[in-house]
ROVEXTI-32965 format. One line per field, with one value per residue: residue number from 1; residue in three letters; y, x, z of N, C-alpha, C in turn. Coordinates in steps of 0.05 Angstrom, whole numbers. Example, Ala and Ser with C-alpha at 12.3 -4.5 7.8 and 13.67 -1.06 7.14 Angstrom:
residues 2
pos c(1; 2)
code c(ALA; SER)
n.c2 c(-114; -45)
n.c1 c(264; 257)
n.c3 c(156; 142)
ca.c2 c(-90; -21)
ca.c1 c(246; 273)
ca.c3 c(156; 143)
c.c2 c(-66; 1)
c.c1 c(264; 258)
c.c3 c(156; 157)
end
This chain:
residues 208
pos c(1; 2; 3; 4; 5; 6; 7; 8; 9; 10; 11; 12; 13; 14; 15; 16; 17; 18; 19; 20; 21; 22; 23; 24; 25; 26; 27; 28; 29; 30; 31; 32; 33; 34; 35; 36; 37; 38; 39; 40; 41; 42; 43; 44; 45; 46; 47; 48; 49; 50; 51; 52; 53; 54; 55; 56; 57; 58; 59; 60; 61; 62; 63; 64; 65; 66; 67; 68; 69; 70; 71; 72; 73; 74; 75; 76; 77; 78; 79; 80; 81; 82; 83; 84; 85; 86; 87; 88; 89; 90; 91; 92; 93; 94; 95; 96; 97; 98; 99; 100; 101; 102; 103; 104; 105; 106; 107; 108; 109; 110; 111; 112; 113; 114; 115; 116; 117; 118; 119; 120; 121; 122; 123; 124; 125; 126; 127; 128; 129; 130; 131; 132; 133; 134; 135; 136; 137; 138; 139; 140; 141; 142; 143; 144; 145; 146; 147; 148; 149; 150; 151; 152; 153; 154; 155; 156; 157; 158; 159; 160; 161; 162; 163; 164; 165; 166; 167; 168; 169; 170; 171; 172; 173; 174; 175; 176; 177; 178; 179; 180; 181; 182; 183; 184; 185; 186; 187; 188; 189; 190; 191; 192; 193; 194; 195; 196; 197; 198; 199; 200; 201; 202; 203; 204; 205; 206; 207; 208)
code c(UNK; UNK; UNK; UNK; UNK; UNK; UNK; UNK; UNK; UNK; UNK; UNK; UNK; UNK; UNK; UNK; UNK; UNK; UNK; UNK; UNK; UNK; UNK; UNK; UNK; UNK; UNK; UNK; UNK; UNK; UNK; UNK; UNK; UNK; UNK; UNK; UNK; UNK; UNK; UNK; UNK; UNK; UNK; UNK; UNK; UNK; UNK; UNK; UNK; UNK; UNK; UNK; UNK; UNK; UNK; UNK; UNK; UNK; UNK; UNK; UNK; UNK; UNK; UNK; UNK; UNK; UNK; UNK; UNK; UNK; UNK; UNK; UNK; UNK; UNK; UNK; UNK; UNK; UNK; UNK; UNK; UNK; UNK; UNK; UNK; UNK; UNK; UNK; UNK; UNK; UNK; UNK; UNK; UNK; UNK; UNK; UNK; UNK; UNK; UNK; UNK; UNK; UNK; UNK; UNK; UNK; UNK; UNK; UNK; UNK; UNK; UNK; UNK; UNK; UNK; UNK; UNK; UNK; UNK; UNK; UNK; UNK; UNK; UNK; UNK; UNK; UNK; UNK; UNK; UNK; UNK; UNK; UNK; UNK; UNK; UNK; UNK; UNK; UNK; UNK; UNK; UNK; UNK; UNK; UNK; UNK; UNK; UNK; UNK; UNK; UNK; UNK; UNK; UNK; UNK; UNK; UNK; UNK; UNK; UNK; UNK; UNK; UNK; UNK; UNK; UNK; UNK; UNK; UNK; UNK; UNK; UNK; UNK; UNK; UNK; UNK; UNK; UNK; UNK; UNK; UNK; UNK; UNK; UNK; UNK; UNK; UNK; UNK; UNK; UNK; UNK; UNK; UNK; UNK; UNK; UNK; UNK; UNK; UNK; UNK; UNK; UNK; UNK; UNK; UNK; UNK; UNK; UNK)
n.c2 c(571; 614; 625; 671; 661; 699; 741; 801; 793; 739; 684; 685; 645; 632; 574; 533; 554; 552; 494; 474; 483; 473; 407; 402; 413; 375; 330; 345; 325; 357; 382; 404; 441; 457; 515; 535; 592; 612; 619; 592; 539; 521; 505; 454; 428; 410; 380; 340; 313; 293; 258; 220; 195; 173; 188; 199; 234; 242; 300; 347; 389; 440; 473; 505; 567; 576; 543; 566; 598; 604; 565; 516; 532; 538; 482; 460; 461; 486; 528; 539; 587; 595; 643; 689; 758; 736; 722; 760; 770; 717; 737; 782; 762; 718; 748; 769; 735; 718; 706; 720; 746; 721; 734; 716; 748; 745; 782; 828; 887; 895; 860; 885; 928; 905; 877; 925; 939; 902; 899; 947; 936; 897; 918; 961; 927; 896; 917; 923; 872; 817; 833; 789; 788; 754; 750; 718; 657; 678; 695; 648; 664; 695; 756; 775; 827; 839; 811; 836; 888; 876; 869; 911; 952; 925; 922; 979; 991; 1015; 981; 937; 865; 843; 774; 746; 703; 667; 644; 611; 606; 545; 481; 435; 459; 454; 406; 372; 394; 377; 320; 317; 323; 356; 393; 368; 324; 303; 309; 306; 339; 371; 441; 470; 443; 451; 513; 511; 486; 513; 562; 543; 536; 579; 611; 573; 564; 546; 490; 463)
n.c1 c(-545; -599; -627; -667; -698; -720; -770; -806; -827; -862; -841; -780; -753; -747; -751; -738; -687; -681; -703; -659; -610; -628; -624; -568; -542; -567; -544; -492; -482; -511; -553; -621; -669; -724; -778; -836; -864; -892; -952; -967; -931; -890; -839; -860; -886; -848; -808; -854; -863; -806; -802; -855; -824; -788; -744; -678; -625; -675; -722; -734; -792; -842; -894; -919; -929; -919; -885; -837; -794; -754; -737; -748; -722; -669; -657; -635; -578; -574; -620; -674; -718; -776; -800; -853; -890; -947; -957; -952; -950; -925; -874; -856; -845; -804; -771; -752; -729; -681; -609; -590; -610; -632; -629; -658; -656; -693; -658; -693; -727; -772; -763; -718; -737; -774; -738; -710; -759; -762; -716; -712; -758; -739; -699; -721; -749; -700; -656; -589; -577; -555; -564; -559; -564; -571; -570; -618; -643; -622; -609; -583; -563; -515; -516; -550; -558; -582; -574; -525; -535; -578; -548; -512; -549; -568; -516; -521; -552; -567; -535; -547; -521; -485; -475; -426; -451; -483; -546; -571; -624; -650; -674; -650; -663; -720; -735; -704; -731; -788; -780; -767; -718; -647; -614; -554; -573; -592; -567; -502; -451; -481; -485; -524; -525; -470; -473; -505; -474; -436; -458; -482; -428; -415; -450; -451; -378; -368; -370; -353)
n.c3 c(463; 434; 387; 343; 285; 239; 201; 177; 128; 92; 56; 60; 66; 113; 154; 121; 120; 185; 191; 165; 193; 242; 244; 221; 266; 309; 285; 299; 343; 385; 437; 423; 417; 384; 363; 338; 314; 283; 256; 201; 212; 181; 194; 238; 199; 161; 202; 227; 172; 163; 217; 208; 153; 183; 177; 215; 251; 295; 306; 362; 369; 378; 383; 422; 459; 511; 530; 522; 563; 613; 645; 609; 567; 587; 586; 539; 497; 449; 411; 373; 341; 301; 279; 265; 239; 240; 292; 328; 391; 397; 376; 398; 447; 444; 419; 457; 487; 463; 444; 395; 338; 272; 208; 146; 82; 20; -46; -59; -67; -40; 6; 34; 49; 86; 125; 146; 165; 204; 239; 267; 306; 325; 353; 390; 425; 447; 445; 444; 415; 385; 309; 246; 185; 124; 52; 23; -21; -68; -138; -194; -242; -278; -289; -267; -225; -172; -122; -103; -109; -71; -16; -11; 8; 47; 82; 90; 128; 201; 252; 234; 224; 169; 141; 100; 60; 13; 0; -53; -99; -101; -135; -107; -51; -48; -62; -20; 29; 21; 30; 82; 100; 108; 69; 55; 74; 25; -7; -10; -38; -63; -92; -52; -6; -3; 10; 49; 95; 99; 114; 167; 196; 201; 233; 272; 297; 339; 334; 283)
ca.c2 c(597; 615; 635; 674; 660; 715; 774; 810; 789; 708; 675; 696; 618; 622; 556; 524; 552; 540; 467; 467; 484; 442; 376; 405; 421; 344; 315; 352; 318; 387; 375; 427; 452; 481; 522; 543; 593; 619; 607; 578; 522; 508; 487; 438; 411; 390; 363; 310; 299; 272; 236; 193; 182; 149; 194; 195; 234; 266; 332; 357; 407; 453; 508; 518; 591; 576; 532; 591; 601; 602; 535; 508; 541; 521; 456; 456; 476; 502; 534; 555; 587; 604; 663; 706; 779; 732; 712; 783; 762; 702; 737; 797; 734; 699; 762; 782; 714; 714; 710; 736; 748; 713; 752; 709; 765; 754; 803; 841; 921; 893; 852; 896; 943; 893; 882; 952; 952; 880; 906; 974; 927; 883; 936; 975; 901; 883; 941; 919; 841; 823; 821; 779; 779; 754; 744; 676; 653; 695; 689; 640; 685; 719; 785; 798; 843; 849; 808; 851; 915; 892; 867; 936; 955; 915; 946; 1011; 993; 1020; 958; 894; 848; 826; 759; 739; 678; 670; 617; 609; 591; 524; 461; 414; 460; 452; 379; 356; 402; 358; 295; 316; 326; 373; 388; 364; 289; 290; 296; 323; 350; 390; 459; 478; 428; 465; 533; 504; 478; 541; 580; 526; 543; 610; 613; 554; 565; 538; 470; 462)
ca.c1 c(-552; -622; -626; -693; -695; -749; -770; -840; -839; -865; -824; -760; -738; -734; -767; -723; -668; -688; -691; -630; -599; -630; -612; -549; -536; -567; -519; -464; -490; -516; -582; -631; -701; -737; -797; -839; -876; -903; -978; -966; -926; -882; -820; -866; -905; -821; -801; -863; -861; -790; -810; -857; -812; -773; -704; -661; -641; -707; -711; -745; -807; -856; -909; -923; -915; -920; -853; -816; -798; -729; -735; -749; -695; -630; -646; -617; -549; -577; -649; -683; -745; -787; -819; -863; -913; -970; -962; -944; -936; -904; -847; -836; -830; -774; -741; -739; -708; -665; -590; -596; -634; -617; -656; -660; -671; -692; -659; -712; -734; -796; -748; -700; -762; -782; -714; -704; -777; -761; -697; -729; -775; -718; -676; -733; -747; -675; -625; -564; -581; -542; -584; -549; -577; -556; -580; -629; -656; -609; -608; -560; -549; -490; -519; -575; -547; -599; -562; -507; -559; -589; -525; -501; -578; -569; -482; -529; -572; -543; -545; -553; -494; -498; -464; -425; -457; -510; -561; -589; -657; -645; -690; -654; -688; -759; -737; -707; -754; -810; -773; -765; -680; -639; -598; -536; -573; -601; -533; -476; -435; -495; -485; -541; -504; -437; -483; -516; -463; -421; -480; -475; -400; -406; -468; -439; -361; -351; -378; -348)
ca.c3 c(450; 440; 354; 332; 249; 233; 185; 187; 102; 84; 34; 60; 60; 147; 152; 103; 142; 211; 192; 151; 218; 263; 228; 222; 307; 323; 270; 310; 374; 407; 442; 408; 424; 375; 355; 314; 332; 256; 246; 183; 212; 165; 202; 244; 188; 149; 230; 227; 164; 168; 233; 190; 139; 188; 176; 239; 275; 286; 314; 382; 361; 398; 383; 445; 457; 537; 534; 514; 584; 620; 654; 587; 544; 592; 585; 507; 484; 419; 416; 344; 344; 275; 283; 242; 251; 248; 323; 342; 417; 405; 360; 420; 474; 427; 412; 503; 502; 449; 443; 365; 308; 253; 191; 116; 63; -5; -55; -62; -48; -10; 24; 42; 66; 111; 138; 154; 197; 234; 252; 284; 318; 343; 366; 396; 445; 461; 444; 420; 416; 345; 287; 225; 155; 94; 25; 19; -56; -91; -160; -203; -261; -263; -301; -245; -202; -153; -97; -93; -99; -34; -4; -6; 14; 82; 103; 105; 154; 223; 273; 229; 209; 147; 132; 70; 52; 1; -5; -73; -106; -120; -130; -78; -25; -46; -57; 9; 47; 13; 46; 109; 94; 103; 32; 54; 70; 6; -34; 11; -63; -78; -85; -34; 12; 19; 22; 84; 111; 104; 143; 189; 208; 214; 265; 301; 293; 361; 328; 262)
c.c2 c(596; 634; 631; 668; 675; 738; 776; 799; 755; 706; 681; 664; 611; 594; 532; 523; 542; 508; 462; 459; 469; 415; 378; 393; 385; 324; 332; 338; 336; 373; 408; 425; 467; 483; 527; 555; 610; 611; 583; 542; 502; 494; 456; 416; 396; 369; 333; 302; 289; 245; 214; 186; 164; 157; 205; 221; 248; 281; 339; 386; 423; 469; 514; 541; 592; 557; 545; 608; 595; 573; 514; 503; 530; 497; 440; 470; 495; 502; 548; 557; 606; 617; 685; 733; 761; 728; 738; 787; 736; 712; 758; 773; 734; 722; 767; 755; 701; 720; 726; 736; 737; 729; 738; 740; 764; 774; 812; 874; 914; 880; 855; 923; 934; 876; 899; 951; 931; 892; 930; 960; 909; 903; 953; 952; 905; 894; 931; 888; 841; 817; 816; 777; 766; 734; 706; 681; 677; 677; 680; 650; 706; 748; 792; 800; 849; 832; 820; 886; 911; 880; 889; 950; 944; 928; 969; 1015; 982; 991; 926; 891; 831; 799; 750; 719; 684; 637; 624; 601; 565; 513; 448; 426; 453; 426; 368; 366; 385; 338; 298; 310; 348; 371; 374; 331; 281; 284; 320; 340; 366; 415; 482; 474; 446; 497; 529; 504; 498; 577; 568; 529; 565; 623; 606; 549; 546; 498; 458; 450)
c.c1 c(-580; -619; -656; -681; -722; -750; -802; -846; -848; -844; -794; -745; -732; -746; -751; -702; -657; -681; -667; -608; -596; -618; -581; -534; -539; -543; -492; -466; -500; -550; -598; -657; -706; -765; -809; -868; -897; -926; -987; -953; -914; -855; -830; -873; -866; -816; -830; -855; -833; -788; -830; -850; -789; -735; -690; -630; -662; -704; -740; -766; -828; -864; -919; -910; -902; -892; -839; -823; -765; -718; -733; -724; -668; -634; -634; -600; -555; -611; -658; -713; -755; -810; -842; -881; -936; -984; -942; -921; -917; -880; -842; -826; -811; -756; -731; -721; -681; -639; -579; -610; -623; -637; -640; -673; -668; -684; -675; -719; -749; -777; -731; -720; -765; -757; -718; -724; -770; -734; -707; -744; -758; -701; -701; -743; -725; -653; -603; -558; -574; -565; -567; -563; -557; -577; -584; -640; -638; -604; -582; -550; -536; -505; -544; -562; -568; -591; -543; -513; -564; -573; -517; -525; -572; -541; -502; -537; -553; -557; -545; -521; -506; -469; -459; -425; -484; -519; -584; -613; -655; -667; -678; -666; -708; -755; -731; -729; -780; -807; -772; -730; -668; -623; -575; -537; -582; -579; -513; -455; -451; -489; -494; -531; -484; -446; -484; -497; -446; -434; -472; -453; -393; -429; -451; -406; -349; -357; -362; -319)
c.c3 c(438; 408; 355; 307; 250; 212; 186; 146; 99; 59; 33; 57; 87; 153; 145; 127; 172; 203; 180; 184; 242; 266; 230; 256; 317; 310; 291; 340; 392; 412; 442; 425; 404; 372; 345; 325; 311; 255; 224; 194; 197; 170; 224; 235; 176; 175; 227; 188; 160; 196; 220; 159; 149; 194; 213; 226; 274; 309; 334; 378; 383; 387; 404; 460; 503; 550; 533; 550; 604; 632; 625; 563; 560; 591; 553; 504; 465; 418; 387; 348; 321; 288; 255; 250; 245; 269; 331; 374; 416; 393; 386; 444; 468; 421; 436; 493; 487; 442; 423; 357; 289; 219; 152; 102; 29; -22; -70; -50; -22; 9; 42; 56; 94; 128; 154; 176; 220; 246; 271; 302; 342; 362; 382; 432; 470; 461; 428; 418; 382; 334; 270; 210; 134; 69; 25; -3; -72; -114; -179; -224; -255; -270; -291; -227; -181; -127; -84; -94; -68; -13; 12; 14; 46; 95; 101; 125; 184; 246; 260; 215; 177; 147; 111; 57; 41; -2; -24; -86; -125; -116; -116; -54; -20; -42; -30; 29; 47; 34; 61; 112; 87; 70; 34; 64; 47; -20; -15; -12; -68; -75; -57; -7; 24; 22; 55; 106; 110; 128; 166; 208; 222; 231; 278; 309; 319; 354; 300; 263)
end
């Protein structure tokens, strides 16, 4: 299966995710491919640096927008590709070739803005190719309501799935991301951990 992770906003946490995921899929034994096809380069730059730190298993990378190519893609079970609007063309390629969308959204208005247009943009591509969102960095206080503001904010919007899993703004993300580890190698009890790994299930259900 061939998973875009994208939104046209930065800081949505896809990056994060994307590798959360990855690490995840090779720990399950699935042979992955992924990309990164973001200017910034921020799911490439976590992939080396856990290659020289040495952590195992280490994870199969690529910006090369010219691999994204059908010969390419069947040769992995599981395909993630980090996209962003800074590489315009490379995010319409990845969405023609893409099985879904997977869409991180901060609760936030802007966020839920720029939802609303990548979805229009997605659906305007590939038609009725799923798009999934759900609430990333939501906030751990109970008495801000603004995750379940734009919760509600995303069931409006005609065409996207929203998923009911949240992934909160913790510090073990910034931290394992640092190390080149997903959250659930850096303390498997951590909260962040059984987030992840609850995303994890319900992408990959046929894995779990």
């Amino acid at each position: 299966m061939i998973t875009v992770v994208g939104n046209l906003k930065g800081g949505t946490g896809k990056s994060t995710v994307a590798f959360n995921l990855a690490v995840w899929l090779v720990k399950q034994g699935r042979n992955v491919s992924l990309f990164d096809l973001d200017p910034q380069n921020t799911f490439h730059d976590v992939v080396e640096v856990r290659r020289e730190e040495g952590h195992l298993p280490s994870l199969p990378m690529t910006n090369d927008v010219a691999m994204l190519n059908a010969s390419h893609l069947s040769s992995a079970e599981e395909v993630i590709i980090d996209v962003s609007v800074g590489d315009l063309n490379a995010l319409l390629e990845a969405i023609k070739f893409a099985d879904r969308v997977v869409v991180p959204c901060a609760p936030s208005q802007a966020d839920i803005w720029s939802t609303q247009k990548f979805l229009t943009q997605v659906k305007a591509i590939s038609g009725n190719k799923p798009v999934i969102a759900f609430i990333n960095r939501a906030d751990t206080h109970h008495m801000v309501f603004e995750t379940e503001e734009a919760e509600q904010a995303l069931d409006s919007l005609s065409g996207l799935q929203r998923m009911p899993i949240r992934l909160y703004q913790r510090t073990a993300y910034r931290r394992s991301f640092s190390e080149g580890l997903a959250v659930f190698e850096l303390n498997i009890r951590d909260k962040a951990a059984q987030e992840v790994l609850a995303l994890a299930a319900a992408l990959y259900p046929h894995y779990s």
